[in-house]
N, C-alpha and C positions, 0 to 999 in steps of 0.2 A: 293206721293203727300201729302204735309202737310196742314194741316187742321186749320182756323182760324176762331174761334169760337167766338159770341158774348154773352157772359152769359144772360139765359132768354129769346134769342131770338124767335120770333111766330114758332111754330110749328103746326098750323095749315093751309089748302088750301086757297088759291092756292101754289103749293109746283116748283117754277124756276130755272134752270139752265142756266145762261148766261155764253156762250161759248166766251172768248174774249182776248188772251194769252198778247197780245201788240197789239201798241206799245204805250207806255204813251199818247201822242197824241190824238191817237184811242178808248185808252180807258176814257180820259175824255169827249170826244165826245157821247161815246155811255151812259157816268153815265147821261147826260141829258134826254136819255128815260127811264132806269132802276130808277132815279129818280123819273119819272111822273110814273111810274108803282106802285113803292112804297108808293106813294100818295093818289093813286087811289085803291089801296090794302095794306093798314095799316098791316094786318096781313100776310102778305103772305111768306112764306120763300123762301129766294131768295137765290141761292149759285154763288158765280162767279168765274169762273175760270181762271188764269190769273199767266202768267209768276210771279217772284219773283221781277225784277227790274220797275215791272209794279205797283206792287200791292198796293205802299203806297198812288197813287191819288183815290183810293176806298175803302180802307178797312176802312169802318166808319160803326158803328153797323144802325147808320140810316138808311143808304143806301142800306145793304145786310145781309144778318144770319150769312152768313158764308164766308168767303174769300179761295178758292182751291190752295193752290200755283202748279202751274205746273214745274215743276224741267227743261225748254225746255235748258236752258245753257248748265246744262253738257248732255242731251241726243245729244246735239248738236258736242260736241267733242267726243263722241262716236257713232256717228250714224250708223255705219257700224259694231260695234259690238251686235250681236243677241240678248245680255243680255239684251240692252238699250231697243230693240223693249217688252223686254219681261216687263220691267220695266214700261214703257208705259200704256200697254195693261191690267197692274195691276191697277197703276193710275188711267186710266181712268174709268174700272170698277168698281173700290173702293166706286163710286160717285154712285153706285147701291142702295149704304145705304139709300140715302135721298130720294129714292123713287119718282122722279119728275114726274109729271102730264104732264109739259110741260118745251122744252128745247130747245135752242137759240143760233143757231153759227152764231154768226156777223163777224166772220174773214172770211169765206170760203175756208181754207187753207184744206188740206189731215190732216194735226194732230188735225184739231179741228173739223174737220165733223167725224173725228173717236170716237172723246173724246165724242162729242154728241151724235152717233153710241151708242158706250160703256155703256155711263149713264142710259141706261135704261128708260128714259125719254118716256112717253106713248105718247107724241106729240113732234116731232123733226122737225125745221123748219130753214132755211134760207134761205139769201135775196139776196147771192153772190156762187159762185163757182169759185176758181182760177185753178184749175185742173180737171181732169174727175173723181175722187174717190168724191172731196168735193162735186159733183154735182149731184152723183147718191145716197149718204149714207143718205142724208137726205131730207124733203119736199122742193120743190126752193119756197119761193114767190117773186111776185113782186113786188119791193120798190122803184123803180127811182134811182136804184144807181148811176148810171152814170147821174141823172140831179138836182136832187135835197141835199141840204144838209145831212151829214153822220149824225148828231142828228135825222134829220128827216126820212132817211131809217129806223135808229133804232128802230122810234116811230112807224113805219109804220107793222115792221115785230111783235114788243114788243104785239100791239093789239090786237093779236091771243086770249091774256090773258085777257084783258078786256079792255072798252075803256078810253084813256086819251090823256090829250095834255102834251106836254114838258112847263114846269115850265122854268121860266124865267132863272135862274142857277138854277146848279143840287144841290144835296147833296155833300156835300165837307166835307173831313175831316177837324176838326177844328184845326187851327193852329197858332191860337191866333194870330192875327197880330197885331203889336203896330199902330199909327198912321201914315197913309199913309202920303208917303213922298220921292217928289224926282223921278228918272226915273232909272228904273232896263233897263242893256241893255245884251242879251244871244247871244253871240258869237257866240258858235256853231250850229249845222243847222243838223245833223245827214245823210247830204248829199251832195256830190259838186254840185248838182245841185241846192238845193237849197241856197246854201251860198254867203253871203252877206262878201267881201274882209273883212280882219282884219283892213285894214286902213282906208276903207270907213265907220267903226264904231267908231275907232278910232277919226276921223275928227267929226264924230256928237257928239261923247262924247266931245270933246274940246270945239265946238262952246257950248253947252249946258252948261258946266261946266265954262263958259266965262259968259254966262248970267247969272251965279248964280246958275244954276238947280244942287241940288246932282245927282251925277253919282251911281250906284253899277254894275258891273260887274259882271254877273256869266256864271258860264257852267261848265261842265263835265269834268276831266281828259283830258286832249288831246287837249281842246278846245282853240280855240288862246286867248293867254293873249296882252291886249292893252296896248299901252304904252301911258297912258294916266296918266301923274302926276294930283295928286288931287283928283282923283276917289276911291271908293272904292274894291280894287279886290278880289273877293272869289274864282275866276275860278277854280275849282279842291279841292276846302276847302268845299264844302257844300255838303252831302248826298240830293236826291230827297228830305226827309221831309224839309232840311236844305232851300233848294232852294223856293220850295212853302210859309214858312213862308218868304223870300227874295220880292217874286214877291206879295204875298199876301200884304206888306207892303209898295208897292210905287204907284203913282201918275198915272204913265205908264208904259207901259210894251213893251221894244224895240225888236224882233228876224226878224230873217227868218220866215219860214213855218215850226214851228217843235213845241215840244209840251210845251214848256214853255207860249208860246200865246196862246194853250189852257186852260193850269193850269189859266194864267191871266185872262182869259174870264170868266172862271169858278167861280173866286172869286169877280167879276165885278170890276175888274182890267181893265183901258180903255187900247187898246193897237193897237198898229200900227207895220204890221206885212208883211213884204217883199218879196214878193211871185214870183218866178219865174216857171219852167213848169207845177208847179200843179196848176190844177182848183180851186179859191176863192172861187166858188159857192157850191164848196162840201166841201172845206175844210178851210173856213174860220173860227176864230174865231166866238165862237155862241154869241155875245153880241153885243148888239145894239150899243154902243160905241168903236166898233172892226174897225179899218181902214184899208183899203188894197193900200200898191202901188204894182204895176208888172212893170218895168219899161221892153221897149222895146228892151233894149242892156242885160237883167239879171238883177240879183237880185244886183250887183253890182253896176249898172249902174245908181241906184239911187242917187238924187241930195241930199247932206245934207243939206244943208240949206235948202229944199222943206220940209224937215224931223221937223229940229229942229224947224221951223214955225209951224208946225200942233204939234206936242210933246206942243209947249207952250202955245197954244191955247186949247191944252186937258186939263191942266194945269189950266189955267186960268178959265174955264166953271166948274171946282171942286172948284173954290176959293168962 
């Protein structure tokens, strides 16, 4: 587990370990309570710990002391080999250094109530259990996770520490954005369930890019490329930081349910985000200017011209 230091950072109580591996999404969701924590506790040293492809929507010295990277990729193509478990069990005790008072698994997975297990952490608490180990190794409390938003479980369980409300956006790495402009729209979706067809993005980028709106395109390796002459496409060209400075710097923010409409929330980036079997109420966009369709046929099934009317009207209330 490698170690990412903020030079200077408080080393004085309250001393936190936020347990939170992924997935990007998840975790800029839960930087709106570690956020208000940090707010609320100017000094407190906070370490977070968190997969490697996760780790660049939080590792801003504002927001925590220390960034953990958790190595979970490659334990993952080794998991049946004994080594990995032992490499693990290293990892996660290593976190014994920082001597935590208290400490915070928000995922409730088996590897992360172990990790919080491991730390050494004199108060261990969470708010979820996905299996029988995550549910017995540490304190459960109750958060409303199944009814209320995931910023707000976070804020509910984060409390233990002292009290605060979630701040309007969280702390966000800076990422200098030039002037907002134009409509970023994110292909991929990190699930078939949640995806939104490559031509039904296609057609709102045409009709948008007909009215004049700049188009940009992004998404991840893999992610469908539009055949949208005129547009801007980066799909597969942008690293995570690459991407947040993208959405950081337009007008609206077009996806699925996946965590680019988080990042965009996050930077009060307005965005309209196309939701099909997951719950809006737990996982919608945290910002007041956040839109949700669900259409009834899928995420597909969305009308674009219903789309590109509300994109130009979000447009126009910025002008």
């Amino acid at each position: 587990m490698a170690q990412r230091s903020a030079e200077g950072s408080a080393l004085s109580a309250p001393r936190v370990l936020i347990v939170r591996f992924s997935a990007i999404g998840d975790c800029v969701m839960a930087a709106w309570a570690v956020s208000g924590l940090r707010q609320a506790a100017p000094e407190a040293h906070i370490v977070w710990a968190v997969q490697d492809r996760c780790a660049d929507v939080i590792a801003t010295p504002d927001l925590v002391s220390e960034v953990a990277i958790v190595d979970r990729t490659v334990w993952k193509k080794r998991r049946s080999d004994p080594r990995t478990w032992i490499a693990q069990l290293k990892a996660f005790s290593a976190l014994r250094k920082h001597t935590f008072e208290f400490g915070f698994d928000l995922q409730g997975h088996s590897k992360t109530a172990l990790c919080l297990k491991l730390s050494g952490a004199k108060q261990r608490f969470t708010n979820r259990g996905t299996d029988a180990l995550a549910k017995r190794l540490n304190t459960f409390v109750e958060c409303g996770v199944t009814q209320v938003h995931e910023a707000e479980t976070a804020r509910r369980l984060l409390q233990k520490v002292v009290a605060f409300e979630n701040p309007v956006l969280p702390i966000m790495p800076d990422v200098a954005p030039t002037a907002r402009q134009g409509v970023t729209i994110q292909t991929g979706s990190g699930h078939w369930k949640k995806a939104v067809a490559p031509e039904v993005w296609t057609e709102i980028g045409r009709r948008l890019l007909a009215d004049g709106v700049p188009v940009t395109v992004i998404g991840a390796p893999g992610d469908p490329i539009l055949d949208l002459p005129g547009s801007t496409n980066l799909v597969g060209q942008r690293d995570l930081v690459g991407s947040m400075k993208e959405i950081a710097s337009s007008q609206v923010h077009l996806s699925a349910d996946t965590g680019s409409a988080h990042i965009a929330a996050a930077y009060g980036v307005p965005t309209l985000t196309v939701f099909g079997w997951t719950d809006p109420v737990r996982y919608k966009p945290n910002f007041d200017r956040a839109i949700v369709f669900r259409p009834e046929g899928g995420p597909s099934a969305v009308d674009p011209a219903e789309v590109v009317a509300k994109v130009k009207q979000m447009i126009q209330e910025d002008a």
